[in-house]
N, C-alpha and C positions, 0 to 999 in steps of 0.2 A: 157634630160632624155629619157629613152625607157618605153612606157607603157606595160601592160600584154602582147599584140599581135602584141609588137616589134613593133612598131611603136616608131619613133623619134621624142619630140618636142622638142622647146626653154622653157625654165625653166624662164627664167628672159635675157633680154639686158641690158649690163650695157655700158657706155661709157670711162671706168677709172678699167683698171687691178688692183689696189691695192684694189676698191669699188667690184670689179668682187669677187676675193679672199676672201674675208670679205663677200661675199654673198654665198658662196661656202661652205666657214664653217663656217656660219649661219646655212644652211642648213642642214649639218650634223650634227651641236648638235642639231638640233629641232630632227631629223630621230632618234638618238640613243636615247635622251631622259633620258639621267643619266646609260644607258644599258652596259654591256660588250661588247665588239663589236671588230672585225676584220676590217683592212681596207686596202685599196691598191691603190696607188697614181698613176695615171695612167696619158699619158702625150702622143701628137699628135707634136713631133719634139719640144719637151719644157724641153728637160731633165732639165736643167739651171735653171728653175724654181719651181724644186721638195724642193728642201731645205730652201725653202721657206714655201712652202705649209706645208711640215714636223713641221715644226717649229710653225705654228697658229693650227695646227690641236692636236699638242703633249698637246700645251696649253690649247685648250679649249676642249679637249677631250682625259683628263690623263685617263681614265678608255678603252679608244681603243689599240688596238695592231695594230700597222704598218707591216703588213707581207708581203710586197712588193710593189716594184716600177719600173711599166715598163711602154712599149711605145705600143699604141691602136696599134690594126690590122690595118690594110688598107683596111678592110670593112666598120669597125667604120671613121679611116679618111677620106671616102671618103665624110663621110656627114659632118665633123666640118674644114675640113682642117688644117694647121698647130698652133701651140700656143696652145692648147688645155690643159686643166690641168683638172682633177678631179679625184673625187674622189668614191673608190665605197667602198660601206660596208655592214657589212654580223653579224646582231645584232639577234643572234637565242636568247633563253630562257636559256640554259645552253650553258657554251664553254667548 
């Protein structure tokens, strides 16, 4: 994740892509919390793995809208490198 002053940490290590996933959108229904919410599936040379991600996220968070799915700048990849999958989202008080 990036904190307020852009700063980059680790969120969580996991050792198992399918447990990684499953922690990813853990995390984003705790963040939207039952909210309307925009989201956008963002991927570091993993397109192959979006429709996956689409599929746990539609699940466990029907009240989101999916309004895009691309591939991180090469600012961003230079701190995660390739396989990268997440998610970002944008939960205001009114959409």
């Amino acid at each position: 994740s990036c904190n307020e002053e852009g700063v980059y940490y680790t969120v969580s290590i996991l050792r198992n892509k399918t447990k990684g996933l499953q922690k990813l959108v853990d995390h984003i229904v705790r963040f939207t919390d039952g909210r309307s919410c925009r989201l956008a599936l963002m991927h570091g040379d993993a397109k192959s793995e979006l429709p996956r991600v689409e599929e746990l996220i539609r699940e466990a968070v029907p009240q989101g809208e999916i309004f895009m799915q691309a591939q991180i700048a090469a600012s961003l990849a230079v701190h995660t490198g390739p396989g990268l999958v997440g998610i970002l989202s944008f939960c205001p008080q009114e959409i």
